[in-house]
N, C-alpha and C positions, 0 to 999 in steps of 0.2 A: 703816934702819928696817925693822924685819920685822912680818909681818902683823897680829902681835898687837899691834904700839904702835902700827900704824897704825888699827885698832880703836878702839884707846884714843882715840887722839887725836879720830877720826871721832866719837866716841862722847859726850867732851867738848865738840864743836863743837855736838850735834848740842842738847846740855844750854842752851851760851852764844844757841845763838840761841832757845830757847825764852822766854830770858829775855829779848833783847831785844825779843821779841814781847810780852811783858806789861809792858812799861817801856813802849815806845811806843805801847801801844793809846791812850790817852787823844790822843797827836797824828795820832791815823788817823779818831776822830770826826769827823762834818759839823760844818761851820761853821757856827751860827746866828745870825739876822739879828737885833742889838740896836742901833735907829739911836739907840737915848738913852746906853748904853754904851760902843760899840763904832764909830770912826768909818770912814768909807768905807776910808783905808789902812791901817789896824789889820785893819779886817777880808780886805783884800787880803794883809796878811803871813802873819794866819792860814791863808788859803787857800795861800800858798806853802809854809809850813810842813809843813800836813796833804797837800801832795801830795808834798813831800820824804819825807816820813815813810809816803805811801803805796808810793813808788820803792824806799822800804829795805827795806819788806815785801816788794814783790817780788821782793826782788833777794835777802834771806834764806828766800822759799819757794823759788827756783833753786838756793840754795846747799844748802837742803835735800835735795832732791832727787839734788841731786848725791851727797852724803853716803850717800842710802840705797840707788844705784845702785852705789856703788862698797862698800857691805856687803854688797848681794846677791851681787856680784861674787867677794867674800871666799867667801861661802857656799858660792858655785857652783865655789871653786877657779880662777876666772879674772882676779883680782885681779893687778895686776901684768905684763898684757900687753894689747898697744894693740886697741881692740877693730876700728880699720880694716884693719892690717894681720897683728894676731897676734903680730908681735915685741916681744921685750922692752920695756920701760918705762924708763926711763933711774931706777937708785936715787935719786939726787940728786933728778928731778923727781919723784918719788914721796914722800919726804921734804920737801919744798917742799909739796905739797898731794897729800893720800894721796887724793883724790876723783880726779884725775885720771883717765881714760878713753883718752886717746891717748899717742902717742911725740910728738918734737919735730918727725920729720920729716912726720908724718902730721899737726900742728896748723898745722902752715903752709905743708902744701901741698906738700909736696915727697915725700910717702913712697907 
C-alpha cells in the first residue's frame, strides 16, 4: 500500500466513524427516571447500554486521532517510519492499519 491509498483508506475511516457517531448519539443520551414506564432493571439495561455506547465513542475519538496523527505525518513526509526509533515500518503492518505510528519491535518492547 503506498501513501496515496493509505490516504484514501485513512480518509474513508475517517468518513465511517463520523457516521457511527450520528448512529449512536441517541444511545449516548442520559437515562431518565420513568418509575410508571420504565422498571428498576429496564432502566439498569439502559444505563448499560448508554455506557457501552459511551466506551465506543471513546474508543472512535482514539481511533480518530490516531487517523489524523498519522495524516499529519503524510504531510510532514514522516509517514511510514517508527516514530520511537526512526526505522522502517514493516509494509504488511502498514497495510494492516495505515495509522499505525510504531515498528513491531518498538510496540512490544523490544526495539
Amino acid at each position: 500500500m503506498n501513501e496515496a491509498q493509505a490516504r484514501q483508506v485513512l480518509l474513508a475511516r475517517l468518513g465511517e466513524l463520523a457516521l457511527e457517531d450520528r448512529i449512536s448519539a441517541e444511545g449516548r443520551q442520559p437515562v431518565t427516571l420513568q418509575q410508571d414506564a420504565v422498571g428498576r432493571l429496564s432502566r439498569m439495561d439502559a444505563m448499560q447500554q448508554q455506557a457501552m455506547a459511551q466506551a465506543q465513542e471513546r474508543r472512535r475519538a482514539q481511533e480518530r486521532r490516531r487517523i489524523q496523527a498519522a495524516l499529519v505525518r503524510m504531510d510532514e513526509g514522516e509517514w511510514g517510519y517508527c516514530l520511537t526509533c526512526g526505522d522502517d515500518i514493516a509494509p504488511k503492518r502498514l497495510a494492516h492499519d495505515p495509522s499505525v505510528a510504531v515498528c513491531v519491535g518498538c510496540a512490544s518492547g523490544e526495539g
